[in-house]
C-alpha positions in Angstrom: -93.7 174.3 138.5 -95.0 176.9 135.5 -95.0 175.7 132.0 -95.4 178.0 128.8 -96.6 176.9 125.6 -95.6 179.8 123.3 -96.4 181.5 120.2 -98.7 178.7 119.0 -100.1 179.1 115.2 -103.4 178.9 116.5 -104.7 178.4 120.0 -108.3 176.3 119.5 -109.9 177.4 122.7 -113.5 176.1 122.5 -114.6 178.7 125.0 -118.4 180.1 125.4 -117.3 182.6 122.5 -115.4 179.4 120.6 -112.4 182.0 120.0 -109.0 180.8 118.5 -106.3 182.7 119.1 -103.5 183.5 116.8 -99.8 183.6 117.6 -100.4 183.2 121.4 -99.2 181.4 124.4 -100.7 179.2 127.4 -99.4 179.5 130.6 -99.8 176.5 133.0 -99.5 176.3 136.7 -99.7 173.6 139.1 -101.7 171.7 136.3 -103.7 174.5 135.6 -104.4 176.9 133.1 -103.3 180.6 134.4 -103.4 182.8 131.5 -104.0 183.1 127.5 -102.9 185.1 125.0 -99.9 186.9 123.4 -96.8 187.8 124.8 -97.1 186.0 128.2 -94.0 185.5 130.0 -92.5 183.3 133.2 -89.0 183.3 133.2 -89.1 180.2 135.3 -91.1 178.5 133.7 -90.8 175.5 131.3 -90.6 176.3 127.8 -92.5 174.6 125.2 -92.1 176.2 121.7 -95.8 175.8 120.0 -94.5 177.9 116.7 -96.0 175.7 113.8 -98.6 174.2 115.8 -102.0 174.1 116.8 -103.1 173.6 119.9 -106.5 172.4 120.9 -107.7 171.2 124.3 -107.1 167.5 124.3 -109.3 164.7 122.7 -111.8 162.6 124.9 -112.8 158.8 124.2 -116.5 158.1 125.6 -116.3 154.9 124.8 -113.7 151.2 124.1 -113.0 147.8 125.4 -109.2 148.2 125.9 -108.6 144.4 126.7 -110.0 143.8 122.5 -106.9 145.2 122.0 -105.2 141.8 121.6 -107.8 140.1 119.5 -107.5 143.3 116.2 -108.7 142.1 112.7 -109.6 138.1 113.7 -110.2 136.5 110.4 -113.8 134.5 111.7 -114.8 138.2 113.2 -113.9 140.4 110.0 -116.8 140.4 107.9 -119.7 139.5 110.7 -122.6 141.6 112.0 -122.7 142.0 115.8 -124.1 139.3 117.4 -122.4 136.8 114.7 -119.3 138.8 115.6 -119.7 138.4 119.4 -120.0 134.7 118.9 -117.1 134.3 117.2 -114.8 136.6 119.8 -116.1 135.1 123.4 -114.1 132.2 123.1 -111.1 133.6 122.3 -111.6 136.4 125.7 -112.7 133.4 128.2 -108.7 132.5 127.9 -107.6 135.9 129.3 -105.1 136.3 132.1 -104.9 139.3 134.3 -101.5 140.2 132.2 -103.6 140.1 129.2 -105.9 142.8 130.6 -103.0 144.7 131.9 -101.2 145.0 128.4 -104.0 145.4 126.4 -105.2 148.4 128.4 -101.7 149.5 128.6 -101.7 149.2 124.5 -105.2 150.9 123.8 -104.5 153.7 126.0 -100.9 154.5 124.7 -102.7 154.4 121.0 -104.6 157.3 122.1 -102.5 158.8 123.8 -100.6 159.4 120.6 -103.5 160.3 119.1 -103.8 163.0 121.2 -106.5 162.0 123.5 -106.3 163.0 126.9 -108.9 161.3 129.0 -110.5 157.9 128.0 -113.7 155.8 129.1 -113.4 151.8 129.4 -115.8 149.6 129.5 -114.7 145.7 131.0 -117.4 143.5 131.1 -115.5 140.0 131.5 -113.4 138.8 134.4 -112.2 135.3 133.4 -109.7 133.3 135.0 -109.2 135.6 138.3 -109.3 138.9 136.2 -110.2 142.1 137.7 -111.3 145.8 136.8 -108.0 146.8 139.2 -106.1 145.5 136.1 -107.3 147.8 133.7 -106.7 150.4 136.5 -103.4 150.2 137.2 -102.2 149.7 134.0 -103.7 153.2 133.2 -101.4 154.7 135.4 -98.5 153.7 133.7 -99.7 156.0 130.7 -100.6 158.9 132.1 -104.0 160.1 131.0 -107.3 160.7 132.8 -109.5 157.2 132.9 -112.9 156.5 133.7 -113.1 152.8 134.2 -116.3 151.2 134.5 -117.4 148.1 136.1 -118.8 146.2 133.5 -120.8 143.3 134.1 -122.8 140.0 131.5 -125.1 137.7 133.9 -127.6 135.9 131.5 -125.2 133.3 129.3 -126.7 131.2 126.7 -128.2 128.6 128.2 -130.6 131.1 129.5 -131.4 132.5 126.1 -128.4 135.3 126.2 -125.6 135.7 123.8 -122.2 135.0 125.9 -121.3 131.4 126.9 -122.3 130.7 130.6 -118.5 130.6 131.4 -118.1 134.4 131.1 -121.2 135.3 132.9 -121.3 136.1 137.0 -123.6 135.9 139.4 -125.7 139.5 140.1 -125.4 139.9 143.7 -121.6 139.0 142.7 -121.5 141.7 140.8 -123.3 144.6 142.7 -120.7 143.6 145.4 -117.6 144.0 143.4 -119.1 147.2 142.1 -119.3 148.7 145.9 -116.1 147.4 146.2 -114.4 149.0 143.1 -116.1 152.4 143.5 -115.0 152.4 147.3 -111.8 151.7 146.2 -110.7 153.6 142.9 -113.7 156.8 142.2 -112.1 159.8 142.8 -114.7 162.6 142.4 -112.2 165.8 142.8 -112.4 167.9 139.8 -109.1 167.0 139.0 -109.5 163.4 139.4 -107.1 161.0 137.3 -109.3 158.2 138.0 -113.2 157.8 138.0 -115.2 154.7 137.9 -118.5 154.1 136.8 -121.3 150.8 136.5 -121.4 149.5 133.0 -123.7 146.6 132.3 -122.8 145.3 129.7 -125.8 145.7 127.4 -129.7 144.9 127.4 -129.3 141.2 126.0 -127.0 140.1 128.1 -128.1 141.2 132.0 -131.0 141.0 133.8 -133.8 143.8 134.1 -133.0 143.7 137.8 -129.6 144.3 137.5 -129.7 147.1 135.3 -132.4 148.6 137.4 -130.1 148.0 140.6 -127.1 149.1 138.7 -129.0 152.4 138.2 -130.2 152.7 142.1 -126.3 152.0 143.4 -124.4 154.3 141.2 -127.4 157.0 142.7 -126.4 156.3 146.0 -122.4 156.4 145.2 -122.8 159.1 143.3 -121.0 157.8 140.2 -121.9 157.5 136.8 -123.8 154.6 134.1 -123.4 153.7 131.4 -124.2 151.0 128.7 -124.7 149.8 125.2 -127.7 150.8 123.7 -129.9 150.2 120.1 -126.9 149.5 118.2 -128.1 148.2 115.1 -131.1 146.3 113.9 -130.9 143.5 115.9 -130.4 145.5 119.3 -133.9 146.6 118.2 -135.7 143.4 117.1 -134.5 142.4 120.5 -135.9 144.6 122.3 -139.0 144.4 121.2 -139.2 140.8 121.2 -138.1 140.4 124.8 -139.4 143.7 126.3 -142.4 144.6 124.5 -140.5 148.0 124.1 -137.7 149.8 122.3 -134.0 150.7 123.4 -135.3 154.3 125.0 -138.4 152.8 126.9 -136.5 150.4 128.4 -133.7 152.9 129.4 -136.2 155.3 130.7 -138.4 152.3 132.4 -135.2 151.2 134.7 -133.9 154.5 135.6 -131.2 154.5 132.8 -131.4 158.2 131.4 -130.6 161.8 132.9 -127.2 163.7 133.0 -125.4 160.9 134.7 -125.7 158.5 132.2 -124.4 157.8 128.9 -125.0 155.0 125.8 -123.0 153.9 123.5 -124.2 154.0 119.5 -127.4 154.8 119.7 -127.4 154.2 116.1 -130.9 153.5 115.6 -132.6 156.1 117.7 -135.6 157.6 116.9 -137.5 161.0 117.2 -138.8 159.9 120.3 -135.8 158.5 121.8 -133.8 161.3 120.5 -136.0 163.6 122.1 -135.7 161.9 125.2 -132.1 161.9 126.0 -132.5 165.6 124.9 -135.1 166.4 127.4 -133.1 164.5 130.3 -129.7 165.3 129.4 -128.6 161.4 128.5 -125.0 161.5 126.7 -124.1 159.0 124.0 -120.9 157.7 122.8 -120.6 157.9 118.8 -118.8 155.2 117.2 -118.4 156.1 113.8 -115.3 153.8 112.6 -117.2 150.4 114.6 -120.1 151.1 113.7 -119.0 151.2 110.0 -117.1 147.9 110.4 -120.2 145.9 111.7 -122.5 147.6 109.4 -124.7 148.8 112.3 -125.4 152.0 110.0 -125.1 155.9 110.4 -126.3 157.2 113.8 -128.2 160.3 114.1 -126.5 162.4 114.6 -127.1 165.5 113.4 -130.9 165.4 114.6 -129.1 164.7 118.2 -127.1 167.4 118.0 -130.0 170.0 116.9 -132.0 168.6 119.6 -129.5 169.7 122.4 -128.5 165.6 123.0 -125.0 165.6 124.6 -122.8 163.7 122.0 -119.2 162.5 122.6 -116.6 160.4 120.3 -115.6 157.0 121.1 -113.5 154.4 119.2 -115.0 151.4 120.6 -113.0 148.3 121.2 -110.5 147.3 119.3 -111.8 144.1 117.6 -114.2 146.3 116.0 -112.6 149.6 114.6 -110.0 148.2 114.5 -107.8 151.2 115.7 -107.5 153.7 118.1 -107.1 157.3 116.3 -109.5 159.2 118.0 -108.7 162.2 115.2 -110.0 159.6 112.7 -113.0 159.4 114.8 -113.9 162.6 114.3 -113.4 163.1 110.7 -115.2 159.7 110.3 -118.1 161.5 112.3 -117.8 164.2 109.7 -117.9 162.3 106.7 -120.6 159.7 107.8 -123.2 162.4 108.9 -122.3 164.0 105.3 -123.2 160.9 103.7 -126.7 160.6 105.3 -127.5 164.7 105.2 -125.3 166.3 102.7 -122.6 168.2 102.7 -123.7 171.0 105.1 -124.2 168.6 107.7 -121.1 169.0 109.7 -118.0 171.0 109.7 -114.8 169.9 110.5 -114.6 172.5 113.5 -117.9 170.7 115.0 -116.1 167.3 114.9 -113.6 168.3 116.6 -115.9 170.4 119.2 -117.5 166.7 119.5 -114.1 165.5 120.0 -113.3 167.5 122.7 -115.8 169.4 125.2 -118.5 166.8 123.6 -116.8 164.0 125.2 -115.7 166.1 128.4 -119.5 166.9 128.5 -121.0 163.4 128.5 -118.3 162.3 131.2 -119.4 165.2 133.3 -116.3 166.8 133.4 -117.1 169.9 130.9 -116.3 172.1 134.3 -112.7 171.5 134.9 -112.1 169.8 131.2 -112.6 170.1 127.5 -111.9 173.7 126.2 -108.7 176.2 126.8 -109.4 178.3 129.6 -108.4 179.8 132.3 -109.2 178.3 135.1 -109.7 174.7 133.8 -107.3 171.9 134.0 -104.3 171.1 131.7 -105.1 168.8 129.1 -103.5 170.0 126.0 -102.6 168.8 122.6 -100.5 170.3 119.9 -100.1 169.4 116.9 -97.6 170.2 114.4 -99.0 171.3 111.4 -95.6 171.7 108.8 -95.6 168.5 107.7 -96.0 166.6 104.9 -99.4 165.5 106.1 -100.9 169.1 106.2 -98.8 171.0 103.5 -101.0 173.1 101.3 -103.5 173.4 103.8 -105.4 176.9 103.7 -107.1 176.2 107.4 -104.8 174.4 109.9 -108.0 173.8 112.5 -110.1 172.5 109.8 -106.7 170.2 108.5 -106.4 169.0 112.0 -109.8 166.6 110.9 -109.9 166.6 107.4 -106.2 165.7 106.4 -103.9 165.0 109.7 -101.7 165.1 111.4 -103.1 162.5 113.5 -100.2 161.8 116.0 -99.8 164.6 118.4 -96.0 166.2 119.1 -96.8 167.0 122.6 -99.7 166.0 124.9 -99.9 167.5 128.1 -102.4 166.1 130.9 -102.8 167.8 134.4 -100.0 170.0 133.4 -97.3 167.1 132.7 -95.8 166.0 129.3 -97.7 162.5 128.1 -96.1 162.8 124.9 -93.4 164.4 124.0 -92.1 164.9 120.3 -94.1 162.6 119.2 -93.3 160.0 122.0 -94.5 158.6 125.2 -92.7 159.5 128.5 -93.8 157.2 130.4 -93.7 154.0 128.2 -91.4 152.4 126.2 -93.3 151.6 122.8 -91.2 149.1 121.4 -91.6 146.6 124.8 -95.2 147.1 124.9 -95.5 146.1 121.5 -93.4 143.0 121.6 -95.3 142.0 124.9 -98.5 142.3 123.3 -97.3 140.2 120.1 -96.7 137.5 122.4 -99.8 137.7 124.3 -101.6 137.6 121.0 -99.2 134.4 120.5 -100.5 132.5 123.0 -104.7 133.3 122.5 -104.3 132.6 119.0 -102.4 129.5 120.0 
């Protein structure tokens, strides 16, 4: 089955040349793009009308905690810093169900969706009461976009000087098991794979040097990816050097935890060295510009990263901590933040959205088949309308799409098929999704 987006306002290709084309078409065949440019035609194929819109290839999340979905703006976790933060959520996550991970994911992923995001990272690294990263999984498929789960994993609990209550925390050789076990059963490492796992411990003060460093040696041998939280704000560093005699990047580099199949989360507090690091071995990180605000970690690096040839993608991070998931908003928050730090020269709203884009499809090793409009690569398309209120006046329609809206997509297309469609998704009804998740929220707050 063909489908032909045509006579878009502007097509946002993010090629080698970075060309946008004006007042041309895309055609798509058997989730692929075919062909580019004006006047294409396919008299069989499905028509949708772009005129009015831009289209840009569609937006990647490197990073979130879908089941936080259900715990958004808790009043004792509003105003804390990380750790204090942490604390005050674990309790409230030991009383998860399975259906509580299944809605959530279901909840955070339709959010992006409409927020024109195409493929999404998750990280789950808590499993209580018979919970399971096959949860999170097949929830996914119920929405319709590309997901890379990863098996997530705490096992030092507080009674062994970590951060999470012992009731949340598993046993290691538990835990490399599972991992086999969900990478045997769910990775799926064709270029157009809907579903790709990775191993996620969960960060460097709550697992073990062993496991990290066995983590790093089993997703070499399965040939999937890593990734992690890394030197997120102050006290991720004073940690570090109190408990390793080394900072975030050392201890990365020390356990086999940088190079092109790896990627950290925040990496706010980087330094040259580190930054140089991940340049020289390809390591990717997942910028978090809207969380990172809301726990006052500070303003990553950004812009040194970016000069230094570091692989940078956008993520929202969970939802207890943006507390949304606008992936658009991301981007301009990326924007404005690195602004703020370096002036106003620091970033333009087309290299937000680059980040947006082929950044993230770069960091989850899919920048072959994914994340710029070509032909040859796979289907993932947004396009956004751009006569609305939201972006009237508007001189530059690509540079509105990140500075002023819109920030729900009208159509979203993934592998070829219709995610969204005028604004809506085909493959959930909204409305129960939302009442289920009030209720779930119900009973944890009860």
């Amino acid at each position: 089955m063909q489908t032909l987006i045509r006579n878009a306002d502007v097509i946002v290709t993010l090629d080698a040349t970075r060309r946008e084309l004006h007042g041309a078409s895309i055609l798509i065949d058997d989730g692929a793009i075919t062909a580019l440019g004006p006047d294409l035609r396919a008299p069989e194929a499905e028509i949708i009308d772009a005129t009015g819109c831009v289209v840009t290839p569609g937006l990647v999340n490197t990073h979130h905690h879908l089941y936080q979905t259900l715990t958004r703006a808790v009043p004792g976790g509003q105003d804390a810093l990380l750790f204090g933060w942490l604390r005050t959520l674990y309790p409230i996550w030991a009383r998860y169900t399975p259906q509580d991970f299944h809605i959530s994911t279901q909840l955070g992923l339709a959010e992006l969706a409409l927020s024109g995001c195409t493929m999404s990272s998750d990280h789950l690294y808590l499993y209580p009461n018979g919970a399971r990263l096959d949860d999170t999984i097949h929830a996914a498929k119920d929405v319709g976009i590309r997901f890379h789960a990863t098996r997530g994993a705490m096992s030092i609990g507080e009674s062994n000087g970590g951060l999470p209550p012992d009731r949340l925390v598993e046993d290691e050789s538990a835990i490399l098991d599972d991992c086999i076990r969900v990478v045997d059963t769910f990775h799926d490492a064709r270029p157009n794979a809907m579903i790709r796992v990775g191993l996620a411990p969960c960060s460097p003060f709550s697992v073990s040097r062993e496991l990290m460093r066995d983590a790093a040696l089993l997703a070499r041998d399965k040939g999937v990816m890593l990734h992690t939280h890394l030197a997120e704000n102050d006290e991720d560093i004073a940690y570090s050097l109190a408990q390793f005699g080394c900072r975030p990047g050392q201890y990365a580099e020390d356990l086999g935890w940088t190079g092109a199949d790896v990627w950290h989360a925040h990496c706010v507090k980087l330094d040259d060295s580190e930054i140089h690091l991940f340049a020289k071995s390809l390591t990717g990180v997942a910028h978090c510009p809207c969380s990172n605000c809301r726990l006052g970690s500070g303003i990553a690096p950004v812009r040194p990263m970016r000069d230094a040839g570091v692989r940078v993608g956008l993520g929202v991070d969970g939802s207890a901590s943006n507390d949304a998931g606008d992936l658009m908003n991301e981007a301009r928050m990326a924007l404005l933040m690195q602004r703020v730090a370096r002036g106003a020269d620091a970033m333009s709203a087309r290299e937000a959205l680059e980040i947006a884009t082929l950044g993230g499809a770069t960091v989850l090793g899919r920048a072959d088949v994914l994340g710029s409009l070509e032909a040859g690569k796979r289907a993932d398309i947004a396009i956004w309308d751009v006569t609305r209120l939201q972006t009237a006046g508007s001189w530059d329609p690509v540079a509105a799409l990140v500075l002023c809206g819109p920030h729900r997509v009208k159509h979203l297309l993934v592998e070829g098929r219709q995610v969204v469609r005028d604004g809506q998704l085909t493959g959930l009804d909204t409305k129960t999704l939302a009442a289920d998740a009030r209720r779930a929220t119900a009973r944890l707050m009860g």
